[in-house]
C-alpha positions in Angstrom: 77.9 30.2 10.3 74.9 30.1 12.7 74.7 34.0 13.1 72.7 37.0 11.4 74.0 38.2 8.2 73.5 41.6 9.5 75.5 40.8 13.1 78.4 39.3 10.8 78.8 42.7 8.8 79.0 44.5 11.7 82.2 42.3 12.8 83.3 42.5 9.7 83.2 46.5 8.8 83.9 47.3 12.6 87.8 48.5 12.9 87.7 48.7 16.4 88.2 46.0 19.1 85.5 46.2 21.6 86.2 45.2 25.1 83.9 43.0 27.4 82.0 45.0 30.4 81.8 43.5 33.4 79.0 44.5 36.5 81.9 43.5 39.1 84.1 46.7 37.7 80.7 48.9 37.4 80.4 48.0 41.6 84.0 49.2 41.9 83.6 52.4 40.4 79.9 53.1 41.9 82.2 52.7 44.9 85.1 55.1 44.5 83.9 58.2 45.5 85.4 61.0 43.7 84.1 63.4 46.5 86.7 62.7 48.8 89.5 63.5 45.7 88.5 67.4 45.6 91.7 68.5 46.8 94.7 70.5 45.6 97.7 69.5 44.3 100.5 67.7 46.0 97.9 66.1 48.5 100.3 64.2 50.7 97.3 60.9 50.7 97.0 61.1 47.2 100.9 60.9 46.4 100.8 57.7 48.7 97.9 56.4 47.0 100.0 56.6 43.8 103.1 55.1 45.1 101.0 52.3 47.1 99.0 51.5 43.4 102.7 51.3 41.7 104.1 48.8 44.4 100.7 46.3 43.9 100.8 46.8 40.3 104.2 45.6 40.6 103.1 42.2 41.9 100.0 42.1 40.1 102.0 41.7 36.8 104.8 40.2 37.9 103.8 36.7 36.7 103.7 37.9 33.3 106.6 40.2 33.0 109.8 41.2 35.1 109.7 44.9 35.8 112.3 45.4 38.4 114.6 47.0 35.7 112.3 49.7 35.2 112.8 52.0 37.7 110.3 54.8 37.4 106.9 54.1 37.3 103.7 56.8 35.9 100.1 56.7 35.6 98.7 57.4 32.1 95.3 58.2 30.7 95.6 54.7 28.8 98.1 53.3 26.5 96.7 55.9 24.4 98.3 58.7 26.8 101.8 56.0 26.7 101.7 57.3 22.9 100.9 60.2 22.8 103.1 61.2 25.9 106.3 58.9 24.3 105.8 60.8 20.7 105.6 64.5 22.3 108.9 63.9 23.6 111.1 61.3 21.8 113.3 63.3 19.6 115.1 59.8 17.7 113.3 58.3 14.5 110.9 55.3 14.6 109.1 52.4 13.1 106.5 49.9 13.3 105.3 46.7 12.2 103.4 46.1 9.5 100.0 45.6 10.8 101.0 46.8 14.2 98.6 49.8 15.8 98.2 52.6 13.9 97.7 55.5 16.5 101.2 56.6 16.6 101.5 56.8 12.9 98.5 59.2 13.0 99.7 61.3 15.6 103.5 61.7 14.4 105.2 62.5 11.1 108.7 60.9 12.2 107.6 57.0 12.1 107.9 54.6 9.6 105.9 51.1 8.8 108.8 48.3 7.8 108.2 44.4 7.4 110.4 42.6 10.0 113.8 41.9 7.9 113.4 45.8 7.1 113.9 47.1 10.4 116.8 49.8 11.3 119.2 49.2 14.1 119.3 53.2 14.7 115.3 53.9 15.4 112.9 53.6 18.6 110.4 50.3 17.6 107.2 50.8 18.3 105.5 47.2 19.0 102.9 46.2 20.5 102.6 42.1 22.1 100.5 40.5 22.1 100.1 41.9 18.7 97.7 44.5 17.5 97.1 42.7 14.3 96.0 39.1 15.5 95.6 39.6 19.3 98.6 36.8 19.1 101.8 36.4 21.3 105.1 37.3 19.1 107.0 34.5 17.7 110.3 33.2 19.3 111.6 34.0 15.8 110.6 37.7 15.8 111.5 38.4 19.5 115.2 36.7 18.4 115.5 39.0 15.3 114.4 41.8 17.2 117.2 41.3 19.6 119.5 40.8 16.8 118.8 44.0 14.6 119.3 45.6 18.9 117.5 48.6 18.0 115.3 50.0 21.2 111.9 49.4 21.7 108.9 50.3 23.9 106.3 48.2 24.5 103.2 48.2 24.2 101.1 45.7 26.1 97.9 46.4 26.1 96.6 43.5 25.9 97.4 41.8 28.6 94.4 41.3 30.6 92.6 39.9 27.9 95.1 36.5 27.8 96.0 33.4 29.5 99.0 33.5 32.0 102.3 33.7 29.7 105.5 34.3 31.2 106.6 37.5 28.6 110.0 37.8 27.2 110.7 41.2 26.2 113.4 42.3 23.7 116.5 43.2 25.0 116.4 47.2 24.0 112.9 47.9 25.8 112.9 51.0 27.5 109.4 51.3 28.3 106.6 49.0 28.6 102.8 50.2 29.1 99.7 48.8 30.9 96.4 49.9 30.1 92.7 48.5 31.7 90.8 48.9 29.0 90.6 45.6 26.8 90.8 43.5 29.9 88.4 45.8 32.4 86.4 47.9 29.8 87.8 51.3 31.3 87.3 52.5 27.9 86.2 55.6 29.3 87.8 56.2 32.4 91.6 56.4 30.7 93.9 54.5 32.9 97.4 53.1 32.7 100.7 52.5 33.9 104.3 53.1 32.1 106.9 51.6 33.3 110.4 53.5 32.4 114.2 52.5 32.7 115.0 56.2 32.4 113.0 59.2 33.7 110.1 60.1 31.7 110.7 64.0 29.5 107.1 64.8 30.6 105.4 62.3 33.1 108.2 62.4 35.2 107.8 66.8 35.8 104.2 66.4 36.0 103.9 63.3 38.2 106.4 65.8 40.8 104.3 68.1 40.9 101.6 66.5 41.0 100.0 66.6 37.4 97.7 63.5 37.6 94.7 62.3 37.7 93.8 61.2 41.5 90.4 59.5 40.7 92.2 57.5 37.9 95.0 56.2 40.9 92.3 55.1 42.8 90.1 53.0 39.9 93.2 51.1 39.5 94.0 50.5 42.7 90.5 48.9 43.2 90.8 46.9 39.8 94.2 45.8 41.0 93.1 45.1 44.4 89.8 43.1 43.3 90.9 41.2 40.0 93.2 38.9 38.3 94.9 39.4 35.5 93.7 36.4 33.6 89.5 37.3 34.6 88.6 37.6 31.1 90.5 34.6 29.8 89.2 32.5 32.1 85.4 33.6 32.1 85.2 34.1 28.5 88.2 31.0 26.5 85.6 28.2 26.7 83.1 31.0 24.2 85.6 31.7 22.4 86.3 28.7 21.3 82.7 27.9 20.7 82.4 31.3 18.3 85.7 30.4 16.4 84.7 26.8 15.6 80.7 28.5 14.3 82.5 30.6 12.5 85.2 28.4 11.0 87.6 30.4 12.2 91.4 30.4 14.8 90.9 31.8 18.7 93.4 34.5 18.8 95.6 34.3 22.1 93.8 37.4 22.8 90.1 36.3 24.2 87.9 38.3 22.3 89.3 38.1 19.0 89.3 35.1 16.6 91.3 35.2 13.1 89.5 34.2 9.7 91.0 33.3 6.3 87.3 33.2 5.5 86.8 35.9 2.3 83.8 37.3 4.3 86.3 38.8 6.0 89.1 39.1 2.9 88.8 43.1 3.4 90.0 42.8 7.0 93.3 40.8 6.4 96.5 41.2 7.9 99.4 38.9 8.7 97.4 36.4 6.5 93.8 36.5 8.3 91.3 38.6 9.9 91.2 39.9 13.0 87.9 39.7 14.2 86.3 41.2 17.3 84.0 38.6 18.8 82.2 40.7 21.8 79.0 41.6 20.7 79.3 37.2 20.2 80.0 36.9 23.3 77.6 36.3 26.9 79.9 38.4 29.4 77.4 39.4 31.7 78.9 37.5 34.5 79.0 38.8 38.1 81.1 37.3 40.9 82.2 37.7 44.4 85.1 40.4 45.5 88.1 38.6 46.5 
């Protein structure tokens, strides 16, 4: 390994996954004045600021995934919000992966962790792809059994953004999937994302109606969607990856800044067989370039 001891533990002990800041995305929200947004609610320009981000979100994602059967469309503060909005009003039983994210287990009692062969038929799955524990696209073989245990699912995607361009299948019980620009973008802090819904949602549905939303949030998105590709990270960042995962003896995740070790430096951190390691502080992503 041709790093710091002291650098390595810090990958090592850190839980989190860090995400990449770019100075393009700091230009675009120097420029979105939130002046302008001091309004009150149900501002007739800010509702079709909402509904023109949804349409170009739409498109902007539509090389990856098919959302045309998911009629209604919300902003969220992050994936984060996706939860913790889904939880606060889904009254069936869940589960989860083993590995998968842990914020819904820590903010509901009514969820359960199962191994794949263990899953039940009758509750809502919880599952994030690519995959919280590896940063890796699901298997074939897990999106078929998924489909064949045909219990419902929502689905979390918030990694995408931080991948190559892969055509996503999606289980065949989703009823939501979510979008958030924070491992892709770095909008740790600004809290923005999109659900996507087959039925209308028990609390961002009322609140987006009257609208209960963020307008500053709309239009950050609709200035990262307007200014950026989907695959910016992957394809300013994949050739460092694989520089760090080969120093460090380790396998690039499909996910751009994370790599996954079997190395027992790392033997506290191991799920699904290896490490998942964030690489950012490794990484030189200082990279500017022009607006579209």
């Amino acid at each position: 390994m041709n790093y710091n001891l002291k650098l390595l533990e810090g990958l090592r002990d850190d839980p989190f996954v860090t995400a990449p800041q770019w100075p393009y995305v700091q230009d675009l929200l120097r420029d979105t004045s939130i002046y302008q947004l001091y309004l009150p609610r149900e501002n007739k320009f800010q509702r079709d600021a909402m509904h023109e981000l949804f349409d170009i979100h739409r498109r902007w994602v539509s090389d990856f995934v098919d959302t045309s059967e998911f009629e209604y469309v919300y902003s969220s503060a992050g994936v984060t919000d996706a939860i913790n909005q889904w939880l606060a009003t889904e009254t069936r039983e869940w589960q989860y992966l083993t590995g998968d994210y842990q914020w819904p287990a820590r903010v509901s009692n009514n969820g359960i962790c199962v191994d794949a062969q263990d899953l039940d038929p009758d509750r809502v799955l919880y599952f994030s792809n690519p995959q919280c524990a590896t940063g890796n696209w699901a298997s074939q073989q897990l999106l078929d059994h998924i489909d064949a245990v045909g219990c419902p699912v929502v689905y979390d995607a918030a990694y995408i953004g931080s991948t190559a361009l892969k055509r996503v299948r999606l289980p065949i019980q989703t009823e939501q999937i979510w979008f958030g620009f924070s491992k892709g973008f770095g909008l740790v802090g600004q809290r923005c994302g999109i659900v996507y819904s087959k039925n209308f949602h028990n609390s961002l549905h009322p609140m987006q109606n009257v609208g209960c939303y963020d307008y500053s949030r709309i239009h950050i998105m609709r200035s990262i969607v307007q200014h950026s590709s989907l695959t910016h990270a992957w394809d300013t960042l994949h050739h460092q990856q694989l520089s760090i995962a080969n120093n460090l003896n380790a396998t690039p995740s499909d996910t751009v800044m994370l790599v996954n070790s079997t190395h027992e430096f790392f033997a506290d951190r191991v799920r699904h067989g290896a490490a998942r390691v964030c690489i950012t502080p490794l990484l030189n992503h200082q990279v500017t370039r022009s607006f579209k």
